[in-house]
C-alpha positions in Angstrom: -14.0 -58.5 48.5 -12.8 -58.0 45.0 -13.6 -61.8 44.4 -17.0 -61.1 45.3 -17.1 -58.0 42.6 -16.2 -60.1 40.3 -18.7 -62.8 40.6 -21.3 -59.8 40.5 -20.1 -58.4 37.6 -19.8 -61.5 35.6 -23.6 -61.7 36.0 -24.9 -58.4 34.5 -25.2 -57.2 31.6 -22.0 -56.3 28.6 -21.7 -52.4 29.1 -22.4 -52.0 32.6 -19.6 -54.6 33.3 -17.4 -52.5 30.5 -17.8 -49.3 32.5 -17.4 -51.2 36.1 -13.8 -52.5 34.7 -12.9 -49.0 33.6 -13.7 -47.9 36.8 -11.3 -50.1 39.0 -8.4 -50.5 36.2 -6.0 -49.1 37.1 -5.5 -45.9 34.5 -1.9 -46.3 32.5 0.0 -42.8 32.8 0.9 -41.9 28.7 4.4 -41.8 28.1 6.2 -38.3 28.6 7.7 -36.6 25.4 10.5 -34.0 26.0 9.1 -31.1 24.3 6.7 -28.3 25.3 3.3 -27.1 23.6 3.7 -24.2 21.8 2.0 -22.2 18.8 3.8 -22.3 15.6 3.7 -19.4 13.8 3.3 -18.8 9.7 7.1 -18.3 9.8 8.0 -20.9 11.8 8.5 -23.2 9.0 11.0 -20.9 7.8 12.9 -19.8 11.0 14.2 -22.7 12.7 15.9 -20.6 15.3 12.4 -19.0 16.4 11.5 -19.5 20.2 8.3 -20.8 21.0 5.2 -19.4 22.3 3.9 -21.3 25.3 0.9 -22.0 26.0 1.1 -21.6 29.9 -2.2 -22.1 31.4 -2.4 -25.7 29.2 1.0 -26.8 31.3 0.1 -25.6 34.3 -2.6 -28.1 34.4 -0.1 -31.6 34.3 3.0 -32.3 35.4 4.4 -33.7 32.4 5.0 -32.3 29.0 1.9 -33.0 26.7 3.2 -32.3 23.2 2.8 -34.8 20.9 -0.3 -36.9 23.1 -3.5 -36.7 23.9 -4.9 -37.0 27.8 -6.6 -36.0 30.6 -6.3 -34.2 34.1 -8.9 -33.1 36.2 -8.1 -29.3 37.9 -9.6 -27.5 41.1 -11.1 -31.4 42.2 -14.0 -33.3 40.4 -16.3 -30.3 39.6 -13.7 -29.3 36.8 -11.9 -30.5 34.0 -10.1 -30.0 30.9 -8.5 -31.7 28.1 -5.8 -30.6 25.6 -5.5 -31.9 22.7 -1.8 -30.7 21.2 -0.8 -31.7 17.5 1.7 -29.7 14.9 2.6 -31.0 11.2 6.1 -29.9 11.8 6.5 -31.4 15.3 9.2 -35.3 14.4 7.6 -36.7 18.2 4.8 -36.7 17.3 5.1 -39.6 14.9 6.2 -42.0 18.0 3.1 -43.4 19.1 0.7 -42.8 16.0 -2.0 -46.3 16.9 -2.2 -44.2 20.5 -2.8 -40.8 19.4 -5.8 -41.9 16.9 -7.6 -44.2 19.4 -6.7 -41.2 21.5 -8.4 -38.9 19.5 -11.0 -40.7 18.3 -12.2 -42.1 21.9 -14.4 -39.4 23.8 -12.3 -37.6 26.7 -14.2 -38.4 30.2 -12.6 -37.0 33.8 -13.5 -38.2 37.2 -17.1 -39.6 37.8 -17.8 -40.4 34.0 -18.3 -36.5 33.5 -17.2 -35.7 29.5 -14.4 -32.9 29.0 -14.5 -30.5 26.7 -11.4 -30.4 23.8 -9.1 -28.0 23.5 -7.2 -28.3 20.3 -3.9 -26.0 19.8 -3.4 -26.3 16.0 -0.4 -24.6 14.0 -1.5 -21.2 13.0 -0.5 -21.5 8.9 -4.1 -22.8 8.3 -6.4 -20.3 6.3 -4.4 -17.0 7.8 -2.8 -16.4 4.5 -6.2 -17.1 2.6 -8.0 -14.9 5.0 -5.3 -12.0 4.8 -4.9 -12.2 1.1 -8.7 -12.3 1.2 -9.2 -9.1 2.6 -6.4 -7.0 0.3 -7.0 -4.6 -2.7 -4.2 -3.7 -4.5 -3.9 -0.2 -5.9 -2.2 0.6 -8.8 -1.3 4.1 -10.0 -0.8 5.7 -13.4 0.5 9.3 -14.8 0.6 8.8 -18.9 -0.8 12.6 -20.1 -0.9 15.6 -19.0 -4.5 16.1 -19.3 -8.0 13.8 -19.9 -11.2 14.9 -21.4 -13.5 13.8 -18.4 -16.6 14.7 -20.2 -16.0 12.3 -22.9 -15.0 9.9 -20.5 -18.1 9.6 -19.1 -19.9 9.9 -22.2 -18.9 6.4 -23.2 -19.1 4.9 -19.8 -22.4 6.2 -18.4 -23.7 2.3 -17.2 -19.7 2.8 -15.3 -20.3 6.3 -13.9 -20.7 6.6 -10.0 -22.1 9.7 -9.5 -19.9 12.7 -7.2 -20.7 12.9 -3.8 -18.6 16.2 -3.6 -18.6 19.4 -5.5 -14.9 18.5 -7.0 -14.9 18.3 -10.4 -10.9 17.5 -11.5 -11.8 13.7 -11.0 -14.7 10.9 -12.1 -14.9 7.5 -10.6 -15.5 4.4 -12.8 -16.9 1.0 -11.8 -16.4 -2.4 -13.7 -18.4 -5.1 -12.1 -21.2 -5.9 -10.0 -23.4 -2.8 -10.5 -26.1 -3.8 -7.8 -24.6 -0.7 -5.4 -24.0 2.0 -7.5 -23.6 4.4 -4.7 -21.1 2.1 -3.2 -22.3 2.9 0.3 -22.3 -0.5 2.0 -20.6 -3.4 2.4 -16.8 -4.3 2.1 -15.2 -4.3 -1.2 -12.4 -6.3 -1.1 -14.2 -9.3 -1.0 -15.8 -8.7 -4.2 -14.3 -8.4 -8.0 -15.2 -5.1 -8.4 -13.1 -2.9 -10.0 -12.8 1.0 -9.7 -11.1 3.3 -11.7 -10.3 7.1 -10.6 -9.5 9.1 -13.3 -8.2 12.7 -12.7 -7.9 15.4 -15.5 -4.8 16.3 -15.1 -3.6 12.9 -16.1 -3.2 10.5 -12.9 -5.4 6.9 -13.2 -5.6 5.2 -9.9 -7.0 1.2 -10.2 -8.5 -0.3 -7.1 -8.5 -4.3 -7.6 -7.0 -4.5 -10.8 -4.7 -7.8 -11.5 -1.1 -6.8 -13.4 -2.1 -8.3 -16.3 -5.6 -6.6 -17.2 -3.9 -3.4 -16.2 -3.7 -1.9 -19.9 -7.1 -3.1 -21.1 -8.5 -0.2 -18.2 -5.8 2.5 -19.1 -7.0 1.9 -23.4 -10.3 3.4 -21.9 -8.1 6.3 -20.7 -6.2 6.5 -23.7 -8.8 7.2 -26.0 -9.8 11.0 -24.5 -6.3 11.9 -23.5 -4.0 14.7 -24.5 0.0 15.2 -24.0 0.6 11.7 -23.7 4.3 10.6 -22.2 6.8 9.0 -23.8 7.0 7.5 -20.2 4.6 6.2 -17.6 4.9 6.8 -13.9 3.6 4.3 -11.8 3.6 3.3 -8.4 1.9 0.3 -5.8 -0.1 0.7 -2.8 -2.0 -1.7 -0.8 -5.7 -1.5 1.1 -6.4 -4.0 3.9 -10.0 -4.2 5.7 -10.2 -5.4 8.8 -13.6 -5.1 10.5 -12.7 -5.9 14.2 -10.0 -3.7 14.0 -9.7 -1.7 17.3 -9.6 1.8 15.8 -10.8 3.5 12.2 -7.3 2.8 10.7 -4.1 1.5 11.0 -1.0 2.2 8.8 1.6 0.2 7.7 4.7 -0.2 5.3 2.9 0.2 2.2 -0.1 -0.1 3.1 -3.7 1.4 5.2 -5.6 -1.1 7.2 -9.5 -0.2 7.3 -12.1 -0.9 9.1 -14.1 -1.2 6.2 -13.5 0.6 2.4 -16.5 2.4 0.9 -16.4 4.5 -2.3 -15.6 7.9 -0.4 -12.4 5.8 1.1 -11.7 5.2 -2.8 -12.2 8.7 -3.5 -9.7 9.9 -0.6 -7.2 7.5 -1.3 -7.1 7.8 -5.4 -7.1 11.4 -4.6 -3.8 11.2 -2.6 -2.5 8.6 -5.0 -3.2 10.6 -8.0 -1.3 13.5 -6.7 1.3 11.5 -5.7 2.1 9.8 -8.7 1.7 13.5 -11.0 4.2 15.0 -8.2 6.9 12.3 -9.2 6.0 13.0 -13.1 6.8 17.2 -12.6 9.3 16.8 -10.2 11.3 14.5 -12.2 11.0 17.2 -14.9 12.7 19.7 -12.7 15.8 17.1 -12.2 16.1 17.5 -15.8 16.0 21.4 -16.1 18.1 21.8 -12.5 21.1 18.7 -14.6 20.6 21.1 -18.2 22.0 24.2 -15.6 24.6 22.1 -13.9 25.8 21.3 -17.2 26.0 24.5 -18.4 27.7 26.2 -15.1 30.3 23.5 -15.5 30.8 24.4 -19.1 31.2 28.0 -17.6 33.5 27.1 -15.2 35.8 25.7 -17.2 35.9 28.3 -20.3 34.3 31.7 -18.8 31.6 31.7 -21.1 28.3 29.5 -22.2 27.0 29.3 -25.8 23.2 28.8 -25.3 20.8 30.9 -27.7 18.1 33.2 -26.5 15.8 31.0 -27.6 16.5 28.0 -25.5 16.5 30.3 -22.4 13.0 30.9 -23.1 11.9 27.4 -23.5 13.3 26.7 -19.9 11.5 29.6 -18.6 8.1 28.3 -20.2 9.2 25.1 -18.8 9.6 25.9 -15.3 6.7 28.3 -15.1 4.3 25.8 -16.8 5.3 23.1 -14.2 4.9 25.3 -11.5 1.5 26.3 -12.4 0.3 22.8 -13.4 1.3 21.8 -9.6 -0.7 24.5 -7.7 -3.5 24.6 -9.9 -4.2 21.6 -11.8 -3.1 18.7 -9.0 -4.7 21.2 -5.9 -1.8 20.0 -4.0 -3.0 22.6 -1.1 -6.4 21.9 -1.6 -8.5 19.9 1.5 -10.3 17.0 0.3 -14.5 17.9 0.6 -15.1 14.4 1.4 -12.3 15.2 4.3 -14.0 18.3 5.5 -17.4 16.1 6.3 -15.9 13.3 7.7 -13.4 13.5 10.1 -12.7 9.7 9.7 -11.8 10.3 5.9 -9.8 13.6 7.0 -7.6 11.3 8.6 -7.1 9.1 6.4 -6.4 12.1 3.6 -4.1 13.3 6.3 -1.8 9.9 6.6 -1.6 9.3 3.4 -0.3 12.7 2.5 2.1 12.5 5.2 3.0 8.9 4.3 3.6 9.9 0.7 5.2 13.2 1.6 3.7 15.3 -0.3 4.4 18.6 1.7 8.0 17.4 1.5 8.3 16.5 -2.2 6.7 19.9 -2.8 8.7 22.5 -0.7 12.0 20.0 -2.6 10.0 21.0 -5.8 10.1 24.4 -5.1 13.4 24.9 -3.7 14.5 23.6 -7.3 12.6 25.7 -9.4 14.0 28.8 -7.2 17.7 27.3 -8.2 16.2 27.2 -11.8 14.7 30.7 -11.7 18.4 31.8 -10.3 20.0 30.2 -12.7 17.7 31.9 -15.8 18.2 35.2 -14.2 22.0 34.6 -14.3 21.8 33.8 -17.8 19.3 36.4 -18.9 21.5 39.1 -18.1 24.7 37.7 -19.6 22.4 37.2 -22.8 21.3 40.8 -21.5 25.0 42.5 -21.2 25.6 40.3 -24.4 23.4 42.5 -26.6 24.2 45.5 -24.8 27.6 45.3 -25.6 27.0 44.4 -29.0 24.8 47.4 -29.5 27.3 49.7 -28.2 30.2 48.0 -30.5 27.3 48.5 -33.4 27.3 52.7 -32.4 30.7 53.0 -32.1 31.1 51.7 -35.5 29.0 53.6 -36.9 30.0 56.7 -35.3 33.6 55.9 -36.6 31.9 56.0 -40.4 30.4 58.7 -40.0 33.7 60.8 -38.8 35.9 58.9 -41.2 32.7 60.2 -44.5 33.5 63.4 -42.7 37.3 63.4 -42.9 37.0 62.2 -46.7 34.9 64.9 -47.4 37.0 67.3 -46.0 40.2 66.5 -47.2 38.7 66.1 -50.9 37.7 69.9 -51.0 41.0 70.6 -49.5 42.6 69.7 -53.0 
């Protein structure tokens, strides 16, 4: 029988007689390699001691391990098929039979009857993930280097930069460098574009969204120019924006950093405005550390020798002090004051919420507060020793004089005596 095949086949044609011999060749079963198929991850590279993902279904399909080759094997009889194709850069086995695995991967796969299989290829995962993530970040820096900014001049200068206020607050302006095609800045994601914003706040605080380290002081110079009460330090602090568009819910929170479905110009407005306060609460309360050490110093000094030696006049300067930061808090940063922007949207009202719980703000505050009451104790203290001080002085002073006045009298007396 096969003799006769063979004579018939000799006589027709080149490829029908090619595809007759692949069909009664015996297939060769590829060699088995000791390793399963797995998914590297971006840190695999780095932790050798990581287990593996499997990819189950791809092994439930063949007997034998298929790391490192490429084949075939038909599933659920001839009307289905799959082929995997499994390769890693980091993988040594697959280095054994390099001529196989590109005539492998360059031949087309084919299963039972001639039918062609689609490819499945299971790739390392470290290809484009950190382009794509980085991609999709905005870093946002924050600034406190005055105590207050002339807005109005500000925006004098940069009119072509103004955005226009979408709310009825008026402690803040919003600046954009860049593309000026969406001045509204309504649509679209921004982290994929070089746009730069700027929120500037009149108490002080500057908030850049997509600003690189080094072109950070070129922005605050614009700044500089219409501001008042400038530091002799700068505050600043890092923060991070992620979009996400198929992300599951509105936002997602993270170590130092907000994941968003997408970041719009009220989104820059919520988060500078959290930022802002943020980075002007660090500024005032670190002025209270310094008043709340001047009273430790000086209770130590009391403790030690009974008494304190500071003037009337220094006393006063603390109580300006304290009252002035006090005031500047509640009033100029509006740390109890709801975002508008946050009262319309309730997507943006969440946002305003996490970050102020992220940042603590409540917290740092009520810590603020419970300082300046120890600071306010503390002047009381000292106001009426300085106080008893004078009394006790005056009183000397009248006894004094009331001893004068009996020792004239005695002189008088005992002169018209004689």
């Amino acid at each position: 029988m096969m003799r006769s095949v063979d004579v018939h086949v000799k006589t027709l044609t080149p490829s029908v007689r090619t595809l007759l011999s692949s069909i009664f060749t015996p297939k060769q079963k590829p060699p088995s390699l000791p390793l399963p198929l797995h998914f590297s991850s971006r840190s695999s590279s780095s932790s050798p001691h990581a287990s593996p993902r499997f990819f189950s279904n791809a092994i439930s399909f063949s007997s034998a391990p298929i790391r490192g080759y490429h084949g075939t094997r038909s599933c659920f009889g001839s009307h289905f098929a799959v082929s995997v194709r499994a390769f890693s850069s980091s993988s040594p086995a697959a280095s054994l039979q390099p001529q196989q695995q590109n005539q492998n991967q360059n031949q087309p796969q084919t299963g039972e009857g001639g039918e062609k299989v689609p490819t499945l290829e299971v790739a390392d995962g470290n290809h484009g993930g950190l382009e794509e993530e980085t991609k999709l970040s905005l870093p946002v820096r924050a600034y406190f280097f005055s105590t207050s900014v002339d807005l109005k001049g500000l925006v004098e200068q940069n009119k072509h930069n103004f955005i226009p206020p979408t709310s009825r607050m008026t402690n803040y302006v919003v600046l954009k460098f860049g593309n000026h095609t969406d001045p509204t800045g309504t649509g679209g994601c921004i982290s994929g574009s070089e746009c730069i914003y700027m929120v500037v706040f009149q108490y002080g605080s500057i908030v850049l969204f997509n600003v690189r380290e080094h072109e950070v002081d070129e922005y605050l110079k614009v700044v500089e120019r219409h501001s008042s009460g400038l530091l002799s330090e700068m505050r600043k602090d890092e923060y991070e924006v992620r979009e996400n568009p198929e992300l599951n819910t509105w936002m997602q929170g993270g170590l130092d950093y907000i994941m968003l479905q997408f970041l719009n110009i009220d989104g820059i407005r919520t988060i500078g405005s959290v930022l802002g306060q943020s980075i002007a609460l660090d500024y005032y309360g670190r002025q209270v550390d310094g008043m709340v050490g001047e009273f430790t110093d000086i209770n130590r000094g009391m403790e030690k020798t009974g008494t304190f030696t500071m003037d009337r006049k220094k006393l006063f300067q603390l109580v300006g002090k304290a009252n002035s930061n006090l005031a500047d808090v509640i009033l100029k940063l509006g740390l109890f004051e709801r975002s508008d922007i946050a009262w319309k949207d309730a997507k943006y009202a969440q946002i305003w919420e996490y970050l102020r719980d992220e940042f603590e703000l409540t917290q740092r505050f009520a810590s603020l507060d419970f300082k300046l009451k120890f600071v306010e104790h503390n002047i009381r203290f000292l106001q009426e020793i300085l106080q008893n001080r004078k009394s006790d002085f005056l009183e000397w002073l009248i006894i004094i004089l009331i001893s004068a006045e009996i020792a004239i009298s005695l002189y008088d007396m005992v002169r018209r005596s004689l």
